[in-house]
C-alpha positions in Angstrom: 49.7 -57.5 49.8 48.0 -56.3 46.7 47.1 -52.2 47.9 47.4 -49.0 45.8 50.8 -48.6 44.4 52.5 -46.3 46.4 56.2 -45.1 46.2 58.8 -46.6 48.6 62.2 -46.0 49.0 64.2 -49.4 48.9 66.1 -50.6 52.0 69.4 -50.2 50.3 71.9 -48.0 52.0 75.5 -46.5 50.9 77.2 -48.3 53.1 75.0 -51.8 53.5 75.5 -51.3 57.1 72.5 -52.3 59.2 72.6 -52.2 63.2 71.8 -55.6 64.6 68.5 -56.5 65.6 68.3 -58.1 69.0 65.1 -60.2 69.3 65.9 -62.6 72.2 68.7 -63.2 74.6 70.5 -66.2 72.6 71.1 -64.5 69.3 70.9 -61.5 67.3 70.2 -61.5 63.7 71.3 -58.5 61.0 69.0 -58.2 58.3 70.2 -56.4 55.0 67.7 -55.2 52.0 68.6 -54.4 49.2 68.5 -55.2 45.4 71.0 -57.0 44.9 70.8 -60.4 46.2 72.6 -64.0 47.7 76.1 -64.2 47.7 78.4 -66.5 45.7 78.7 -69.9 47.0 75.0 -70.5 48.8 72.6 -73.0 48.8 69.5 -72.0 47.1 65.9 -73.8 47.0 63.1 -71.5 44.2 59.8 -73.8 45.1 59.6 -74.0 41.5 59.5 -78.4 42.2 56.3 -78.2 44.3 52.8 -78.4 43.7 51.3 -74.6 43.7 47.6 -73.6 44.0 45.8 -70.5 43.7 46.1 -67.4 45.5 42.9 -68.5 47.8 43.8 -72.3 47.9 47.5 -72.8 48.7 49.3 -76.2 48.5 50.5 -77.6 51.3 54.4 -77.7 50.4 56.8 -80.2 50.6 60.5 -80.9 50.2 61.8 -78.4 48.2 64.9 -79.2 45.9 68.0 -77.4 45.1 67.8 -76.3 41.3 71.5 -77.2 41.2 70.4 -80.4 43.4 72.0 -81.3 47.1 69.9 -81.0 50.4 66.6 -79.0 50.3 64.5 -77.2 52.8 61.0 -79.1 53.4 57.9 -76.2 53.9 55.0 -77.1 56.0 52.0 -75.0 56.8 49.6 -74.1 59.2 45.9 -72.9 59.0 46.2 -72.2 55.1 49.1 -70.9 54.2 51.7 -72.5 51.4 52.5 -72.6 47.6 51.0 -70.6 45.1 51.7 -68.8 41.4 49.5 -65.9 40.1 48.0 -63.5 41.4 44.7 -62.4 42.4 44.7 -58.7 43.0 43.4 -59.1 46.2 45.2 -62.1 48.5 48.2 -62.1 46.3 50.8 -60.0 44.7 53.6 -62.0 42.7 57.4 -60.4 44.0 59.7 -59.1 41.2 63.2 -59.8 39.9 64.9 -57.5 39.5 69.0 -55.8 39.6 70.1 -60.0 38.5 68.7 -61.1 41.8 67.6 -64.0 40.1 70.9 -65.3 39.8 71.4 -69.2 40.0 67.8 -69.6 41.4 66.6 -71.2 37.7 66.2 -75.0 36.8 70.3 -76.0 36.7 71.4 -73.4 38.8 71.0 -70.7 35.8 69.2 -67.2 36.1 66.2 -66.3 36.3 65.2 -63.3 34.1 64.2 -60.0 35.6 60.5 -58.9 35.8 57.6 -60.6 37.7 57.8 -63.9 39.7 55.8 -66.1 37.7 57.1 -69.0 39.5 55.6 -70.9 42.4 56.3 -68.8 45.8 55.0 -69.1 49.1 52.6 -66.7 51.1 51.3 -66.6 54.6 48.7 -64.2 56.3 46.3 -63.9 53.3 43.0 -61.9 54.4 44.6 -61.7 58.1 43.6 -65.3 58.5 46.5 -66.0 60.9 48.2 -68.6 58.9 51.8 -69.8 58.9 55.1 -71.2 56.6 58.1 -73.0 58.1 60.9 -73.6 56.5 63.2 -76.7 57.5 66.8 -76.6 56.9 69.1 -79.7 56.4 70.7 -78.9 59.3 72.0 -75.4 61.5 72.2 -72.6 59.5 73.8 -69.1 60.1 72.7 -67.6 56.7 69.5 -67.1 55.2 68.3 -65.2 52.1 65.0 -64.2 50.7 63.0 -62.5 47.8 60.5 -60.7 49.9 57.8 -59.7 47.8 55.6 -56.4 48.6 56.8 -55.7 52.0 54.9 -54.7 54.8 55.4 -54.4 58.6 53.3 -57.0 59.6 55.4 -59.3 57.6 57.3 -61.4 60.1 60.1 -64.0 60.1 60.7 -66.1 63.2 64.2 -68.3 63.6 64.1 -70.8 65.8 67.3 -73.8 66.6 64.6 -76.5 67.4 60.6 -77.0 67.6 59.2 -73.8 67.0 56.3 -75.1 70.3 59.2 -74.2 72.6 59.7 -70.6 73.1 63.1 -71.0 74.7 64.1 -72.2 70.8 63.7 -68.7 69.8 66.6 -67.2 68.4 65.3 -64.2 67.2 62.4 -62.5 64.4 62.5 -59.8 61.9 59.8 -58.3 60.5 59.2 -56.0 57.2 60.2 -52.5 59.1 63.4 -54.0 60.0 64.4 -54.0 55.9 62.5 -51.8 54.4 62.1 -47.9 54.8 59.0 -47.8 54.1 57.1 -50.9 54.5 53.7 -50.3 53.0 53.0 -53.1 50.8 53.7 -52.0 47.6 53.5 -53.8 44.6 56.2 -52.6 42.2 59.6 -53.7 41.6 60.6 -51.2 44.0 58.8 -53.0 46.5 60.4 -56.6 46.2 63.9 -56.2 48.1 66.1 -59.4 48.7 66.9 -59.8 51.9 70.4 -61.5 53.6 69.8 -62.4 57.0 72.9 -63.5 59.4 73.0 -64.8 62.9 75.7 -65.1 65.7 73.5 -68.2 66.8 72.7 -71.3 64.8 69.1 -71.7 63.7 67.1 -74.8 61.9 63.7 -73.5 60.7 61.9 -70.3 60.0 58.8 -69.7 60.6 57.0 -67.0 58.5 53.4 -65.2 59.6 52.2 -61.9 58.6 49.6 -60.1 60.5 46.6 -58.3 58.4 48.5 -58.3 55.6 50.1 -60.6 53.1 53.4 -61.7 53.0 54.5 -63.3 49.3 58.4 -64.4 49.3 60.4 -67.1 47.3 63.9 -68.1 46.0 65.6 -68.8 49.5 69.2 -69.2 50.4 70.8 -70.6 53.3 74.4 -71.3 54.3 75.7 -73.2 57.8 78.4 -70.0 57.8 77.9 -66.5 57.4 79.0 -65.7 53.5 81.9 -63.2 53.0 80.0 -60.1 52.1 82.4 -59.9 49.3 80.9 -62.6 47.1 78.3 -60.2 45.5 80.1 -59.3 41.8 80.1 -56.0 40.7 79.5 -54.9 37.2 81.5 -52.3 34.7 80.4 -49.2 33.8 80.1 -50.9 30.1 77.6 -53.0 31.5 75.1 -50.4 33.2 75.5 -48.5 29.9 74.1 -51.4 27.6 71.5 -53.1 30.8 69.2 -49.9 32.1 66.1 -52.1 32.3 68.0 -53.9 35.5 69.1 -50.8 37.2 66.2 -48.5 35.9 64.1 -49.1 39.4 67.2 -47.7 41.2 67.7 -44.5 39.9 65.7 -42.4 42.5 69.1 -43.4 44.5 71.8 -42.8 42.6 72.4 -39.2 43.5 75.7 -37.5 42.4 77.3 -34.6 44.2 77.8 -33.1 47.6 74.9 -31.8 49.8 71.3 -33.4 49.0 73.3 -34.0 45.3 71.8 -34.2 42.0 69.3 -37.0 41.0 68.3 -38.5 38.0 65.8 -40.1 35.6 66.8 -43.8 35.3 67.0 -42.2 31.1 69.0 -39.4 32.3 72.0 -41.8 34.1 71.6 -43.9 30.9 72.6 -41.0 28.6 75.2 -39.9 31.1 76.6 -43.5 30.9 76.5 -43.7 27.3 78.3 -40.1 26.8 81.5 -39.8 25.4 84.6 -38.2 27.4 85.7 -36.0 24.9 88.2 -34.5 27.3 85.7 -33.7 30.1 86.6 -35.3 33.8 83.4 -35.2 35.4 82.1 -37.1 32.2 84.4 -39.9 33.1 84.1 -39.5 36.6 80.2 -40.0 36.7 80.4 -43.2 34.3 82.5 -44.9 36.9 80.6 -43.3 40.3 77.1 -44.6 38.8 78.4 -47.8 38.0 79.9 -47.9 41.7 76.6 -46.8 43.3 75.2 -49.0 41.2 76.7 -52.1 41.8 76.4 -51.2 45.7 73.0 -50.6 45.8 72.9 -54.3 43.7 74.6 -55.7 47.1 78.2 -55.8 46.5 80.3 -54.2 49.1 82.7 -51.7 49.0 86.6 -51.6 51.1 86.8 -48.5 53.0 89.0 -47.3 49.6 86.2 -47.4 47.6 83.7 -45.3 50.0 86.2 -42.7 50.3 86.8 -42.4 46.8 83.0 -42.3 46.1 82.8 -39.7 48.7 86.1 -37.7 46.9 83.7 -38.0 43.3 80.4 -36.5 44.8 83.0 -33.6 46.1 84.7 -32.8 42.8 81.1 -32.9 41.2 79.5 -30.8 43.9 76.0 -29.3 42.3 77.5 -30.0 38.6 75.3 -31.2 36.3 76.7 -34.0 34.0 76.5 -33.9 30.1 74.7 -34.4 28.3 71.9 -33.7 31.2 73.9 -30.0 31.9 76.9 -28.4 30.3 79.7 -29.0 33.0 83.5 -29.4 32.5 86.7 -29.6 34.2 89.9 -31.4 32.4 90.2 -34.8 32.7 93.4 -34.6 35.4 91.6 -33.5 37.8 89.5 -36.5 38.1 91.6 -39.1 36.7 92.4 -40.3 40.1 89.7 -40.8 41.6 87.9 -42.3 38.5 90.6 -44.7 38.3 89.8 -46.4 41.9 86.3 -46.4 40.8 87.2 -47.8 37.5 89.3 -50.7 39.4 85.9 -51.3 41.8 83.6 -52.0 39.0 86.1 -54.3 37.1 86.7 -56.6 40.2 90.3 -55.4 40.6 89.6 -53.2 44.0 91.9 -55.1 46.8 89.8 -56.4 49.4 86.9 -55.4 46.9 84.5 -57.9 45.1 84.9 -60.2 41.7 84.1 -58.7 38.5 81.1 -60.8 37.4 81.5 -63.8 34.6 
């Protein structure tokens, strides 16, 4: 939906726990928001193969085509709704990339780069006119995966294991308030969450409506079994330090210490990242805690190991400010510990913990 800009808090938590949302009595679907997006091993369709139109003149859809190739998922329409590119500042706001959640969703199965969605994507509910999107999976699913552009709490998703006519196919709906915390539409990249969505019952097709407002998504993944939440890499702290334009947007939740803890400017955890040890232990400890923060709020999980140890840095920080942002010190041994676990997180080497990514 294209309204003022406004400030919103992303739908990625900690722990990347969300309670299950019961929407009917044959299934029960868990949404999770967050940056970071689909798991490893997927199947993933981008829209980028069909015919798109302009923000007031949709196309009607098609069969959409794995960029890797194998089965695709065919989108219909109803009443309007369907393929578009642009934006028009009014019925249309393009979603962003952003955190590598463009990963394998370009021509070939390579990445797409962070920024705007100038791709084709698909939109439903522009002006409040009503209209609809399915989407038709190759067969039952139990995973699906979305960029969910600008979201609002109108926006709604409806899964249904049969013709969407029959009620009694319903196996459940989530809407925008169920993944975001504050689901008002905006614009920015801090707007555009991806969005892994699992369900105890099977499901074929999706049906997506929105109610006054718009609702733009695109690169969709699906899976017949729910992924291990494990398959989302993780990233060093080397990597954070030399990539800030993909973490910048997260910043404002990436706190570090005990209590409300410290936060800081997307700048400010780069020049943290980038300081040198030089003996000091929360210096070393903080490269490792932002990188682990960092590479949850990007999707990956974290063992029960890891949270502990995350919660045992933001203790030995407590309301310290980090060089080169504040002056604080304490020797390296006193940290070493839990900077190690950390260290072992971000490089793929935590058991039970993510890969390192390639």
């Amino acid at each position: 939906m294209k309204t003022n800009v406004k400030l919103v808090v992303a739908a990625a938590i900690l722990s990347l726990v969300v309670a299950p949302i019961a929407n009917a009595a044959v299934g029960v679907l868990t949404p999770v928001g967050s940056v970071g997006g689909a798991p490893v091993g997927v199947s993933k369709v981008n829209f980028d193969d069909l015919v798109a139109g302009a923000p007031l003149a949709p196309a009607a859809g098609g069969l959409a085509i794995q960029p890797s190739g194998g089965a695709g998922v065919t989108v219909t329409r109803t009443n309007g709704g369907g393929v578009v590119i642009g934006e028009d500042g009014v019925n249309a706001a393009k979603p962003f990339l952003s955190g590598g959640n463009g990963l394998g969703f370009a021509p070939g199965g390579l990445d797409q780069p962070n920024g705007e969605d100038n791709t084709p994507y698909l939109i439903t509910g522009a002006g409040g006119s009503g209209n609809s999107v399915t989407l038709v999976f190759p067969g039952p699913q139990l995973y699906m995966g979305l960029l969910w552009g600008s979201v609002d709490a109108t926006n709604s998703l409806a899964f249904y294991n049969g013709d969407p006519s029959n009620p009694a196919n319903l196996v459940g709906t989530v809407t925008g308030a169920n993944v975001a915390a504050a689901p008002n539409g905006n614009q920015g990249v801090n707007g555009t969450l991806y969005v892994n969505i699992t369900s105890t019952t099977p499901f074929d097709r999706v049906v997506a409506t929105s109610g006054v407002t718009t609702f733009e998504f695109d690169n969709v993944a699906f899976n017949p079994t729910i992924p291990n939440p494990c398959t989302v890499c993780v990233r060093s702290h080397g990597y954070f330090k030399n990539h800030e334009s993909e973490w910048a947007a997260l910043a404002p939740q990436v706190k570090l210490g005990t209590g409300p803890g410290v936060t800081y400017t997307a700048a400010q955890l780069d020049a943290i990242l980038s300081q040198p040890t030089k003996g000091n232990g929360l210096v070393s400890l903080a490269h490792q805690l932002i990188a682990a923060k960092l590479n949850i709020l990007r999707g990956a999980c974290a063992p029960q190991g890891v949270l502990a140890a995350i919660a045992a840095a933001d203790v030995l920080i407590g309301n310290a400010i980090i060089p080169p942002v504040g002056g604080a010190s304490v020797p390296t041994n006193t940290t070493s510990g839990v900077a190690g676990i950390l260290d072992a997180y971000n490089n793929g080497k935590a058991p039970g913990g993510p890969a390192h990514c390639n």
